[in-house]
C-alpha positions as CSV (number, residue, x, y, z in Angstrom):
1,X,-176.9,152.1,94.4
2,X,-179.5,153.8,96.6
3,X,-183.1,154.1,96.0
4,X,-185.8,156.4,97.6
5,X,-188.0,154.2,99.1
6,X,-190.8,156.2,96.9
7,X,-189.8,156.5,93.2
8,X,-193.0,157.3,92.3
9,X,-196.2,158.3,93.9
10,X,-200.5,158.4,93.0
11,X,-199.5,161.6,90.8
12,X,-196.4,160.4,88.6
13,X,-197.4,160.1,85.0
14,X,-196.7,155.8,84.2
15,X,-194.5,157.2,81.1
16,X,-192.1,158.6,83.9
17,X,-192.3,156.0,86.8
18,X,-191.2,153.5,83.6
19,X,-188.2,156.0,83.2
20,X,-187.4,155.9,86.9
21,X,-187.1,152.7,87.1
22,X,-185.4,151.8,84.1
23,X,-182.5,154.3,85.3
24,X,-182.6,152.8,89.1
25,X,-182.3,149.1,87.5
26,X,-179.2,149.7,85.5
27,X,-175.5,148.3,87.1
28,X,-173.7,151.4,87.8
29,X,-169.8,150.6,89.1
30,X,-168.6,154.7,88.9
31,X,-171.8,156.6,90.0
32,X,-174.6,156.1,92.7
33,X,-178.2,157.4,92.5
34,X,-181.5,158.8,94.3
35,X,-184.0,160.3,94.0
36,X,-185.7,162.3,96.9
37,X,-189.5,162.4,94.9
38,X,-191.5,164.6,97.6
39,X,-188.3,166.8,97.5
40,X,-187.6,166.8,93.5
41,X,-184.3,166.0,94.1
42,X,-182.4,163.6,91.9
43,X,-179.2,162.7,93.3
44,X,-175.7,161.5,91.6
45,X,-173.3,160.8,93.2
46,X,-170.0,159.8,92.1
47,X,-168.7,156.3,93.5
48,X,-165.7,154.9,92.2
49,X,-163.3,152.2,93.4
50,X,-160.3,153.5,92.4
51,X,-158.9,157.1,91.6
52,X,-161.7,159.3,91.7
53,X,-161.1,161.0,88.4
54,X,-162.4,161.4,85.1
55,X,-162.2,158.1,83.3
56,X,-163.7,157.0,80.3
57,X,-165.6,154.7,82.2
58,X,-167.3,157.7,84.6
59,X,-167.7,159.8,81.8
60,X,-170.3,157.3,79.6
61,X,-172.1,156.1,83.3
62,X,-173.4,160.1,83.7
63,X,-173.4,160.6,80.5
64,X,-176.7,157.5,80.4
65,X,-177.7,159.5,83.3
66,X,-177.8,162.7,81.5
67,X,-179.9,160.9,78.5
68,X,-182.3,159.7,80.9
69,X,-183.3,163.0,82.5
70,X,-183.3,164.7,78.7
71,X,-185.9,161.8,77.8
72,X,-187.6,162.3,80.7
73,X,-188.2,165.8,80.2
74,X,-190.1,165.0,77.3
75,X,-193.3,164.0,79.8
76,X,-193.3,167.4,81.8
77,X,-196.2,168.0,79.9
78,X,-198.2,164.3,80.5
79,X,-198.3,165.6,84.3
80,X,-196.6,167.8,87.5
81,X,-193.0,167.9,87.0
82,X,-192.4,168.6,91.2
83,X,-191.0,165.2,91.7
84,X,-187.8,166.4,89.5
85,X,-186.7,170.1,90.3
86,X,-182.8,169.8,91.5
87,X,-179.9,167.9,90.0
88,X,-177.0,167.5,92.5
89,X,-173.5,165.9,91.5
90,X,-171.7,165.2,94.5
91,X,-169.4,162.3,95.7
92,X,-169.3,159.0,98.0
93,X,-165.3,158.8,98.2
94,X,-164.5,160.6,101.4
95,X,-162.2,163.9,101.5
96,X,-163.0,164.2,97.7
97,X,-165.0,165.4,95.4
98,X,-162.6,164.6,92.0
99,X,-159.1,165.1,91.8
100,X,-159.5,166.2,88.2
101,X,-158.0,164.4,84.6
102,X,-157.0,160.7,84.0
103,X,-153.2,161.7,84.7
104,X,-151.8,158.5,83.8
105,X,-154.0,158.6,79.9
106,X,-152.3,162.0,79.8
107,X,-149.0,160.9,80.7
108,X,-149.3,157.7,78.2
109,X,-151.0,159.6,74.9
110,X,-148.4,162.5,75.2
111,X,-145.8,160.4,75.6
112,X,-146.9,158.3,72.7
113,X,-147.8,161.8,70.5
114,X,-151.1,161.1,70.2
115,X,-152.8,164.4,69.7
116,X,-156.1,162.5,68.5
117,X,-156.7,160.8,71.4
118,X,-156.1,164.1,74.1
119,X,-158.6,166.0,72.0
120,X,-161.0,163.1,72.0
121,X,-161.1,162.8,75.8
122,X,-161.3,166.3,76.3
123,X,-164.2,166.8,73.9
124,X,-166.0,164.0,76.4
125,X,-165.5,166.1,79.3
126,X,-166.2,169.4,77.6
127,X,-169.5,167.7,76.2
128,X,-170.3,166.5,79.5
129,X,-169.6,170.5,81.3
130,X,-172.3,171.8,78.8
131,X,-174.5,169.1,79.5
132,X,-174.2,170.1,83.3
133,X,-174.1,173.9,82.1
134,X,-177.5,173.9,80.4
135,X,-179.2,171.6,82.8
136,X,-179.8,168.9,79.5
137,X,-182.2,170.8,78.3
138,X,-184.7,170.0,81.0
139,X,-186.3,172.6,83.3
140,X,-184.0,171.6,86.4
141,X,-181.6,173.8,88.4
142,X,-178.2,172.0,88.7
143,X,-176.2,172.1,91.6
144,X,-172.9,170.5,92.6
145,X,-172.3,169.4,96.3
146,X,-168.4,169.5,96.9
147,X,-167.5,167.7,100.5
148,X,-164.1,167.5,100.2
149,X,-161.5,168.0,97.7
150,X,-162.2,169.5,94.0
151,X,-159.1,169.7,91.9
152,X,-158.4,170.4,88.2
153,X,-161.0,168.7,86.4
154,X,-163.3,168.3,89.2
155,X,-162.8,172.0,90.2
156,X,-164.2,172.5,86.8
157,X,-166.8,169.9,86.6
158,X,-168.6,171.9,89.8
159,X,-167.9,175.3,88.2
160,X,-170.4,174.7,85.6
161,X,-173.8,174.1,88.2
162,X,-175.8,176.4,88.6
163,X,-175.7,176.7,92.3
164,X,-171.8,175.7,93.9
165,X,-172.9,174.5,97.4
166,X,-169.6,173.5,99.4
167,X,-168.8,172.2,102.9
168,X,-166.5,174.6,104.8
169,X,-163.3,171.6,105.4
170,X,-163.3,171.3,101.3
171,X,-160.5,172.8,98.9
172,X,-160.3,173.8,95.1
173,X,-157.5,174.4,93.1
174,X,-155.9,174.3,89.6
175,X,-152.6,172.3,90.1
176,X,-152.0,172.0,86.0
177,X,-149.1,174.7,85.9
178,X,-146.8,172.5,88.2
179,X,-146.4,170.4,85.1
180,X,-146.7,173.4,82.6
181,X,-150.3,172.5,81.4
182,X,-153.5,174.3,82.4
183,X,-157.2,173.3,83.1
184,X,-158.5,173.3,79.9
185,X,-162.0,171.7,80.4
186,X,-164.1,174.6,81.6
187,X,-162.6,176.5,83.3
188,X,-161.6,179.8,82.0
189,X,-164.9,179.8,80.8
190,X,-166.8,179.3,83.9
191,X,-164.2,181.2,86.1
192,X,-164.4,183.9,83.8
193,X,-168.1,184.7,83.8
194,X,-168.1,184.2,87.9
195,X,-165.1,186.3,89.1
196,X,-164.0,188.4,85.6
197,X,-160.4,187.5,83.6
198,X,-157.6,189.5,86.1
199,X,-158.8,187.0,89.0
200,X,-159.6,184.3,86.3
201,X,-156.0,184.1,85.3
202,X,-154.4,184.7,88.9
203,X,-155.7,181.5,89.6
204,X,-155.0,179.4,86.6
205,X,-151.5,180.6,86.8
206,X,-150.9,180.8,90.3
207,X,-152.0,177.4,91.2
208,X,-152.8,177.4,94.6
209,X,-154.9,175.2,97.0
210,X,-157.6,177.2,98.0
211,X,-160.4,176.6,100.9
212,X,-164.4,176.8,100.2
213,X,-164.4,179.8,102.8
214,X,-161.5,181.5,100.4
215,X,-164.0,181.0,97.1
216,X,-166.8,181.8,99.1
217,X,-165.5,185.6,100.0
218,X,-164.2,185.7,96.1
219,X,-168.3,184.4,94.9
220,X,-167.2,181.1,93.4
221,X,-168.7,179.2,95.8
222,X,-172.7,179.9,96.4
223,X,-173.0,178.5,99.4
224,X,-171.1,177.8,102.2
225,X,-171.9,175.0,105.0
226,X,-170.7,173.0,107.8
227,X,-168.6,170.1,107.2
228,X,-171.1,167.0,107.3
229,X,-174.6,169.2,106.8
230,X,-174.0,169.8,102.8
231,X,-176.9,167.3,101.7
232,X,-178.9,168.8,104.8
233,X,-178.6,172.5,103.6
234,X,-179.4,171.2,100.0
235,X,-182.7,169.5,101.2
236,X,-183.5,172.7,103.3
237,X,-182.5,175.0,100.7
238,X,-184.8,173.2,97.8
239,X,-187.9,173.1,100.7
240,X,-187.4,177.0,101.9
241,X,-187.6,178.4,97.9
242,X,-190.2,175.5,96.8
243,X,-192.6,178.9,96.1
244,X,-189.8,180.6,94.2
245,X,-188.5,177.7,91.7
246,X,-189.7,178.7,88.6
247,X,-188.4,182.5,89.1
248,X,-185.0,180.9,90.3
249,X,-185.0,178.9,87.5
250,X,-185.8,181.4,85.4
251,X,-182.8,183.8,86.7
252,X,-180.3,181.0,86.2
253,X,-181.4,181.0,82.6
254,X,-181.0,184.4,82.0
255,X,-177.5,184.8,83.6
256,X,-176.9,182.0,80.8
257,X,-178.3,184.1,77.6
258,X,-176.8,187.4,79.2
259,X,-173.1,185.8,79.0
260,X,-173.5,182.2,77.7
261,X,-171.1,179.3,77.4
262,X,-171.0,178.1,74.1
263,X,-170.0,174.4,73.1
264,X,-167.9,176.1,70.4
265,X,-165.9,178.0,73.1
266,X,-165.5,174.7,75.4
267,X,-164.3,172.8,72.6
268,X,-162.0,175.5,70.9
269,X,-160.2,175.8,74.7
270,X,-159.9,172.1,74.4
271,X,-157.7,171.9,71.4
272,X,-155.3,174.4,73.2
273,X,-155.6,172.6,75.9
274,X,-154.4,169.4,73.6
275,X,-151.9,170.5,71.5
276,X,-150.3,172.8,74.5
277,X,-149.7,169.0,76.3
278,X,-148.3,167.9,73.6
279,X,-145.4,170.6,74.1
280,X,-144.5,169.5,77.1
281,X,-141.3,168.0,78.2
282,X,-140.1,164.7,79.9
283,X,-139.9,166.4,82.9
284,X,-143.4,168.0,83.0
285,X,-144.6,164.3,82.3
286,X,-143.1,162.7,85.0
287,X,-144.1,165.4,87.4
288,X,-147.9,164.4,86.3
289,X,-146.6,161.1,87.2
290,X,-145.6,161.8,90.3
291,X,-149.4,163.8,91.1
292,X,-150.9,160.7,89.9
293,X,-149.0,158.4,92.6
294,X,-149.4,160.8,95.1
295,X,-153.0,160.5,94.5
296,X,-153.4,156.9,94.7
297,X,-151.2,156.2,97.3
298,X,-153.5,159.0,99.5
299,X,-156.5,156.8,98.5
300,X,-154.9,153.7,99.1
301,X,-154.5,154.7,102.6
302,X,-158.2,155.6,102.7
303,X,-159.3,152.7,102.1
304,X,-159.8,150.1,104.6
305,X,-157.6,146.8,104.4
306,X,-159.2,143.7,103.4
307,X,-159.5,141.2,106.2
């Protein structure tokens, strides 16, 4: 875990430096934090050892994070809230953001015809999207920081920011219809109210592999940097409109009450999403088998050997 060397400074209420460090003392295994005060920017990245995905395990580390800056929200009022402006989700594992779902819980509950438990981990990550898509309530702007690779469920997971900042060598797709499934955790949603349904459905169906200068030209991506200068163009970005926050924020919010995403909507795509893998066939399942050791054996290469 890393720590701005300043967590709090001569003007942070004592009700909030108590919050800060009471979220900095915590053992996190998935997720790694920091908080840039002079900067308001509150950093979480995700950090795990194995498959980056979207375990159960990931899912209840941000989701204390989440908690935390809702609580802390509470103590706006008690003092300046400038040392807390930006939320940023971004990554530690190199070449990737998230490669999306827990493919090998998939493969095992459909297997097993467990409709209950599919629903119940995609309610987790839906609940979590809305959390990111409303900014928990606190008066934050969200932004998601993608240096590397963002598939399925982590395409989704940045889709739901406010601002989608991306380095140029990074790539997004939707690779669910090669095993007759689709994204079902945010994504039609989020597409949808970005780039309208025609394109939307192009590419849930189509399934490519795209590049961040590809979304960039289409408007899914917001911004568009160099490889290696993504947190540097987020610090810049956050210091050049320091003036403007409060109208940017402001803008965000209104997008979201002109065309909101509703919980209700997120969840009802879920149980699609659920019941439509429990349709599919051997063969689907072992091609999400097949995905899933693709994926490790890539990170398994990654890493470095133990000496």
């Amino acid at each position: 875990m890393v720590l701005h060397a300043h967590i709090a400074n001569d003007h942070t209420p004592s009700g909030i430096a108590e919050m800060d460090s009471d979220i900095f003392s915590r053992d996190f295994k998935e997720i790694s934090l920091r908080h840039d005060v002079e900067d308001g920017i509150f950093w979480c990245h995700m950090n795990q050892k194995g498959r980056p995905s979207y375990t159960y395990a990931l899912g209840a580390e941000i989701q204390q994070v989440h908690d935390w800056v809702e609580r802390r929200s509470a103590f706006v009022d008690q003092g300046p809230s400038d040392d807390l402006r930006y939320f940023v989700s971004a990554s530690k594992t190199p070449g990737v953001f998230n490669l999306g779902g827990d493919l090998r819980h998939f493969a095992e509950k459909i297997m097993t015809r467990d409709l209950p438990a599919m629903r119940a981990y995609a309610e987790t990550c839906v609940r979590m999207q809305y959390a990111h898509a409303t900014g928990f309530g606190a008066p934050v702007i969200t932004m998601a920081l993608v240096q590397g690779d963002a598939l399925g469920g982590g395409f989704e997971h940045a889709l739901a920011f406010d601002v989608l900042v991306a380095e140029r060598s990074a790539r997004f797709g939707l690779p669910e219809i090669v095993f007759n499934l689709f994204p079902g955790m945010g994504a039609y949603s989020f597409l949808l109210r970005r780039v309208g349904r025609k394109v939307t459905e192009e590419l849930i169906l189509g399934g490519k592999i795209m590049s961040a200068e590809d979304l960039h030209e289409m408007g899914i991506v917001d911004i568009l940097v160099d490889d290696g200068a993504g947190e540097a163009a987020i610090i810049d970005y956050t210091r050049k409109h320091r003036a403007r926050f409060h109208a940017e924020r402001a803008v965000y919010a209104a997008r979201k009450a002109a065309n909101p995403v509703s919980l209700d909507e997120l969840l009802d795509i879920t149980n699609i999403w659920a019941e439509t893998a429990m349709q599919l066939s051997d063969s689907d399942v072992r091609k999400m088998q097949r995905l899933a050791n693709a994926q490790e054996h890539r990170m398994a290469r990654q890493r470095p050997r133990a000496l």
